[in-house]
C-alpha positions in Angstrom: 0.0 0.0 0.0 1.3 3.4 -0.8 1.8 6.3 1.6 -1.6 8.1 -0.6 -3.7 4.8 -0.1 -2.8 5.0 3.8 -3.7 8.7 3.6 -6.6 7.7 2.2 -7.9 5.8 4.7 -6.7 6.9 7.5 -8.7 10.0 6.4 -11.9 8.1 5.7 -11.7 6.6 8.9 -11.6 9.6 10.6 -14.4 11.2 8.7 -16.6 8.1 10.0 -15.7 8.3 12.9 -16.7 12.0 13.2 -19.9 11.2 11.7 -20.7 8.4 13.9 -20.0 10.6 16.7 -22.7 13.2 15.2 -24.6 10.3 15.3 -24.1 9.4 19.0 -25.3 12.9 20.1 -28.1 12.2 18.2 -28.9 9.1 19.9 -28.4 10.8 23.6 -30.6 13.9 22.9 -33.2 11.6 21.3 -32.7 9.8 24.9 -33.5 13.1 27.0 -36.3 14.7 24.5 -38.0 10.9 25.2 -37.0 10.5 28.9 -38.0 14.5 30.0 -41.2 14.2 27.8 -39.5 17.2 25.6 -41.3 15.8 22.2 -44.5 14.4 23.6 -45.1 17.9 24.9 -44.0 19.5 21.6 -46.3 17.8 20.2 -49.2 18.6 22.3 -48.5 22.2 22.2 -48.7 22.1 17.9 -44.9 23.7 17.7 -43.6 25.8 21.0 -40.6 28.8 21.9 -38.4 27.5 24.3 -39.8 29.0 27.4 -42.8 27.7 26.5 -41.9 24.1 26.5 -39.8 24.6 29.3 -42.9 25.7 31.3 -45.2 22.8 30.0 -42.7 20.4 31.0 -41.1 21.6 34.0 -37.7 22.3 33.0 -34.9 25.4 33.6 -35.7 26.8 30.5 -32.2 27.5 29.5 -31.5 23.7 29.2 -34.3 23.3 27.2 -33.2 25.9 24.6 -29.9 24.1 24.3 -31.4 20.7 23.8 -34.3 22.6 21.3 -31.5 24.4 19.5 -29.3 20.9 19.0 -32.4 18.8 17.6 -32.8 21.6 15.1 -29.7 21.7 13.9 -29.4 18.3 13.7 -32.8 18.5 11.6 -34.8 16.5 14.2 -36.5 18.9 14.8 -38.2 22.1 12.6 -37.8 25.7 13.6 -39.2 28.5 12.0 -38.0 32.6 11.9 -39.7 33.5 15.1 -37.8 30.6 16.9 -41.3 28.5 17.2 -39.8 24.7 17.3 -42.0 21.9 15.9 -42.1 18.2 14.8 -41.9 17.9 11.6 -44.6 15.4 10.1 -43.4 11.9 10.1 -40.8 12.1 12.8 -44.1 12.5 15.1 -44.6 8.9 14.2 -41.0 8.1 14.5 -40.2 9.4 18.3 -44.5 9.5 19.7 -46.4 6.2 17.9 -45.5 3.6 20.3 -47.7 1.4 18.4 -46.3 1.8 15.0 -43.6 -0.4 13.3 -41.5 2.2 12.6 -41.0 3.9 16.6 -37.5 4.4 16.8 -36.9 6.2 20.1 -36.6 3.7 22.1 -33.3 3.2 20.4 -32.0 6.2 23.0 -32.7 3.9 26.1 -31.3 0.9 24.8 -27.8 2.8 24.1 -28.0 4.5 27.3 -28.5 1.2 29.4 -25.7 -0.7 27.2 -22.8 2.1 28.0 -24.1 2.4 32.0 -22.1 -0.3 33.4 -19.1 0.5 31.3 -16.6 -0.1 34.1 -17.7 -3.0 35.2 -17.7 -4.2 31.3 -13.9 -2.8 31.4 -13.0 -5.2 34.3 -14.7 -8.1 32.6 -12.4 -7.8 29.7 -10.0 -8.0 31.6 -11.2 -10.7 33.9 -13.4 -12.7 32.0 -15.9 -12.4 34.3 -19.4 -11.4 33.1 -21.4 -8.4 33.7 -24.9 -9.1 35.5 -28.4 -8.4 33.9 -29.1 -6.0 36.7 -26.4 -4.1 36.5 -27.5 -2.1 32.8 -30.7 -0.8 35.2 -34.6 -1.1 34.4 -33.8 1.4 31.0 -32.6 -1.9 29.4 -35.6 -4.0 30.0 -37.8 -1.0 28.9 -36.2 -0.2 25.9 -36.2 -3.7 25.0 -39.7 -3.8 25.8 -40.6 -0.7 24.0 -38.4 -1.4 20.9 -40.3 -5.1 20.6 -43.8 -4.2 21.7 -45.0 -3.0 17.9 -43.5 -6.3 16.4 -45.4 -8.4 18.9 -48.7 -6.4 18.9 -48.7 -6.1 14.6 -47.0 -9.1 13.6 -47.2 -12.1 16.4 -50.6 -13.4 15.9 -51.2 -12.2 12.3 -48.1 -12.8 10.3 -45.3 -14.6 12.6 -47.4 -17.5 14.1 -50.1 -18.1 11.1 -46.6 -19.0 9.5 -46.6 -22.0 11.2 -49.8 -24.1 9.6 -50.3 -26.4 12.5 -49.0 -24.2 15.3 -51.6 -21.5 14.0 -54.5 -24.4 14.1 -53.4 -25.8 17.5 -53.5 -22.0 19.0 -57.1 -21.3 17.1 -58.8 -24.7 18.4 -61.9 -24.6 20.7 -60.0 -26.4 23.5 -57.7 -24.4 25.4 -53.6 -24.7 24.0 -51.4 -23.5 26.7 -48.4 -21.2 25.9 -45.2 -20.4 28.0 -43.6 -17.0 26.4 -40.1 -17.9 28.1 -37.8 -15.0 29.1 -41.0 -12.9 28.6 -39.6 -9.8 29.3 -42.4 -6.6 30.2 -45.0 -9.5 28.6 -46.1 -7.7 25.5 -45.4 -10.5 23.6 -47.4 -12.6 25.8 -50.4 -10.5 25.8 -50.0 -10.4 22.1 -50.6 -14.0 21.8 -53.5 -13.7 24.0 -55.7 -11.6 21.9 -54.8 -12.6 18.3 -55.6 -16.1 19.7 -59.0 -15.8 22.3 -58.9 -19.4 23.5 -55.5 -19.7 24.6 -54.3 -19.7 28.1 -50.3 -18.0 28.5 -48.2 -18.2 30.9 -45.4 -15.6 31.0 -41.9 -16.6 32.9 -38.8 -14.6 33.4 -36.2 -14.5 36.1 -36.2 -11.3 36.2 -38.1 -9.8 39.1 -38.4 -5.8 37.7 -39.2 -7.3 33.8 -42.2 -9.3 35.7 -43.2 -6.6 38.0 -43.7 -4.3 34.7 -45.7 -7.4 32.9 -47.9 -7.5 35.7 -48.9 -3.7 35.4 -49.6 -3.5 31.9 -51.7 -6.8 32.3 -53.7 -4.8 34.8 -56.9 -3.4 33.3 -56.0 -5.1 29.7 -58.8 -7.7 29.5 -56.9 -10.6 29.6 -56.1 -10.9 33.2 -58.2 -14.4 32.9 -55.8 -15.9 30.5 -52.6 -14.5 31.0 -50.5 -14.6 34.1 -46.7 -13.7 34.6 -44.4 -16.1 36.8 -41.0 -14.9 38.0 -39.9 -18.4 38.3 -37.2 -20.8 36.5 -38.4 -22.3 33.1 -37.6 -25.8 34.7 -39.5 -25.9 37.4 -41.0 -29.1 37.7 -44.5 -28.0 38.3 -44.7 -26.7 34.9 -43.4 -29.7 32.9 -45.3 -31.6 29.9 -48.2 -28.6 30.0 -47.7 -26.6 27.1 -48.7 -27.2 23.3 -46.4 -24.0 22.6 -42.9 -22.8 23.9 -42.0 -19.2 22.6 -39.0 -17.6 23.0 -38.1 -14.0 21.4 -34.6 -12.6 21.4 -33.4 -13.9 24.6 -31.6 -17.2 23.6 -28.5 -15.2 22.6 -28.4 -13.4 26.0 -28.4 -16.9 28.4 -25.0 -18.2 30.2 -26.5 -21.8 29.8 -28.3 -21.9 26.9 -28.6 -25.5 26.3 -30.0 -25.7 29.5 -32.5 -23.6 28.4 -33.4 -25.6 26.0 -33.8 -28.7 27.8 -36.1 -27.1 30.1 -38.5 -25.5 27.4 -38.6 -29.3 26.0 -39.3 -30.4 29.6 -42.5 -27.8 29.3 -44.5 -29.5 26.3 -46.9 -31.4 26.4 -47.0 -34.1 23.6 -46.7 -32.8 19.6 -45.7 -29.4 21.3 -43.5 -27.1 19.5 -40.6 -24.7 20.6 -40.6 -21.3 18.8 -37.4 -19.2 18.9 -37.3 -15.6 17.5 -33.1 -14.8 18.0 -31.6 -12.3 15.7 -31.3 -12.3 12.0 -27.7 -12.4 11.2 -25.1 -13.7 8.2 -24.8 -18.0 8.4 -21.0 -17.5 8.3 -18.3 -13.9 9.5 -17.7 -11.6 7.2 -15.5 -8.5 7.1 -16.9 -5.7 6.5 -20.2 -6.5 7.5 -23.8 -5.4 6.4 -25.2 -2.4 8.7 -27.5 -5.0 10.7 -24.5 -7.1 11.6 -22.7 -4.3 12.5 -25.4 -3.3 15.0 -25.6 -6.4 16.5 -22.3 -6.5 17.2 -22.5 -3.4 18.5 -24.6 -4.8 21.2 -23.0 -8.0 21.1 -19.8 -6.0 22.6 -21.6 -3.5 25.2 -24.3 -6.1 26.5 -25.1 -9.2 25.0 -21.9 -10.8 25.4 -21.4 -9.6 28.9 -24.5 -10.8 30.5 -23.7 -14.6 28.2 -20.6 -14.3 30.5 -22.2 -14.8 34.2 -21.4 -18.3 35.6 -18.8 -21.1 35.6 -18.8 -22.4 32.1 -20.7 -19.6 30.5 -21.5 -20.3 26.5 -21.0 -16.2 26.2 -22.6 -17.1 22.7 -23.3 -12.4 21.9 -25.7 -11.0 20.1 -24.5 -12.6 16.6 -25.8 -16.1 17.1 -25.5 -17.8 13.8 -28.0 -20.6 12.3 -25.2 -23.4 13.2 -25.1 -21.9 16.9 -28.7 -22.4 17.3 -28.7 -25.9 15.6 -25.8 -27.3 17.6 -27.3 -25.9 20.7 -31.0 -27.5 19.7 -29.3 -30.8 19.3 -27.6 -31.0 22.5 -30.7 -29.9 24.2 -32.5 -33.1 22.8 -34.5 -31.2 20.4 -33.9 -33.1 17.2 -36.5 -31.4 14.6 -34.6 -28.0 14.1 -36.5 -25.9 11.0 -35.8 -22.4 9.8 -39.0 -20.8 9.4 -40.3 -18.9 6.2 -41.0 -15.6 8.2 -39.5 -12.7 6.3 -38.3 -9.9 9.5 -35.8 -7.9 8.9 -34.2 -8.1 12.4 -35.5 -11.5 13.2 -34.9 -14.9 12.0 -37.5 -17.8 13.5 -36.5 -21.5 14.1 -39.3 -24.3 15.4 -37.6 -27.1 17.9 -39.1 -30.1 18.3 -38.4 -33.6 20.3 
């Protein structure tokens, strides 16, 4: 390589990594503006001055300018000549619909959680230790929540499940199926099931005893408090063996120190022609360098989180966010769950596999 070519690149480099560094502040004022209530109130006031928002919010007004002044500039946000901020149309959807497929701020939380432990994440590459679930704070489990909750609430029970001929007929029959929605996070994809399929009885288990505590409150008042109910409980508990005609598991496989184990216990939960029903993350079958822009994000939390919290315990499988098709197979195998299938459901962040005895 010549001395230009270096040149070159090293120069490219360093333009990237100015941008991406635009890009970061981006993703930390998106944080506060979602976190203060900054664009909700916007909103609700059709366009606002800075002491104006300030005043419908609560804030010191002079923070408030800052933060208004950096959103238009970045072009998040409109202004016009009298200094009146507004949302444009379309980003309304973007940073408010919490319902729509394409609600991006949640985004802010996740980064925020993923960088809040960072010295502990420091020491563990170092150690080899892992970093603990509970240590990224409840902003993890909410933007994880958040992020997923339109997928689950558009796309579960109509597109995602249907998918799956005989899975979709099981979970439509007059008698009762039972569901466990493993590692069920805030439960939205839990009471997703529920109403796209009114017979079905769910049962929601995580570990986790803030994720549960947040199901729990967004059951309340939903209308399915008959057939949904949230466990903070292992997966392997023998009381809940042989009872379920479905096992579903969304983007949580990846994250678990003993993921085999895992496995064994969802097979210990069905009852007989039950199926397992992973959702992990859509990624390349083999590494590549460079990669695509979803690999790359992936391994960005792969790095910050993912891997980290795969590190806790003797004899971790630290497996990270990239969990390729052979990972999942291998892991199925060992588990005793010899039918492995990649399912025909087109996502672009998810790819689904069905595991079966």
């Amino acid at each position: 390589m010549t001395a230009t070519e270096a040149a070159d690149r090293r120069d490219a480099l360093v333009e990237r990594l100015f941008g991406a560094t635009l890009g970061t502040w981006d993703i930390l004022a998106v944080y506060l503006g979602v976190r203060l209530g900054l664009y909700r109130a916007l909103d609700d006031l059709g366009g606002a001055l800075s002491h104006e928002l300030a005043a419908a919010v609560g804030l010191h007004e002079r923070y408030v300018r800052e933060w208004l002044e950096q959103q238009a500039a970045s072009g998040i946000l409109e202004v016009d000549d009298g200094r009146r901020f507004s949302l444009p149309a379309g980003h309304d959807e973007a940073l408010l619909d919490e319902t729509s497929l394409n609600y991006i701020a949640p985004i802010g939380k996740l980064v925020v959680a993923c960088v809040r432990p960072i010295d502990a994440l420091v020491a563990a590459f170092r150690s080899g230790d892992g970093v603990p679930y509970a240590d990224y704070g409840s902003e993890l489990h909410e933007g994880q929540a958040e992020f997923t909750r339109p997928m689950f609430e558009n796309l579960l029970g109509s597109e995602w499940l249907p998918a799956i001929p005989d899975v979709h007929a099981r979970l439509q029959a007059d008698h009762p199926a039972r569901v466990a929605d493993v590692a069920c996070g805030e439960g939205f994809s839990s009471m997703a099931i529920a109403r796209a399929y009114p017979q079905v009885l769910v049962d929601g288990i995580d570990l986790d005893e803030a994720s549960i505590a947040a199901a729990e409150k967004h059951l309340d008042g939903s209308g399915l408090e008959d057939r949904v109910k949230f466990h903070r409980r292992d997966a392997a508990d023998s009381v809940l063996q042989g009872k379920y005609d479905l096992v579903y598991m969304h983007e949580s496989l990846h994250d678990m120190s003993y993921p085999v184990e895992v496995l064994k216990a969802c097979r210990g939960l069905l009852a007989e022609g039950g199926s397992v029903v992973v959702g992990d993350e859509r990624v390349a079958d083999v590494f590549s360098a460079p990669g695509d822009d979803l690999e790359r994000f992936y391994y960005g939390f792969s790095v910050l989180h993912c891997l980290p919290v795969g590190m806790v315990g003797e004899g971790a499988a630290g497996t990270g966010t990239v969990m390729r098709t052979g990972t999942v197979r291998r892991y199925a195998e060992a588990a005793g769950l010899r039918g492995f299938e990649v399912l025909p459901i087109e996502n672009d962040f998810y790819r689904f596999y069905r595991l079966t005895p």
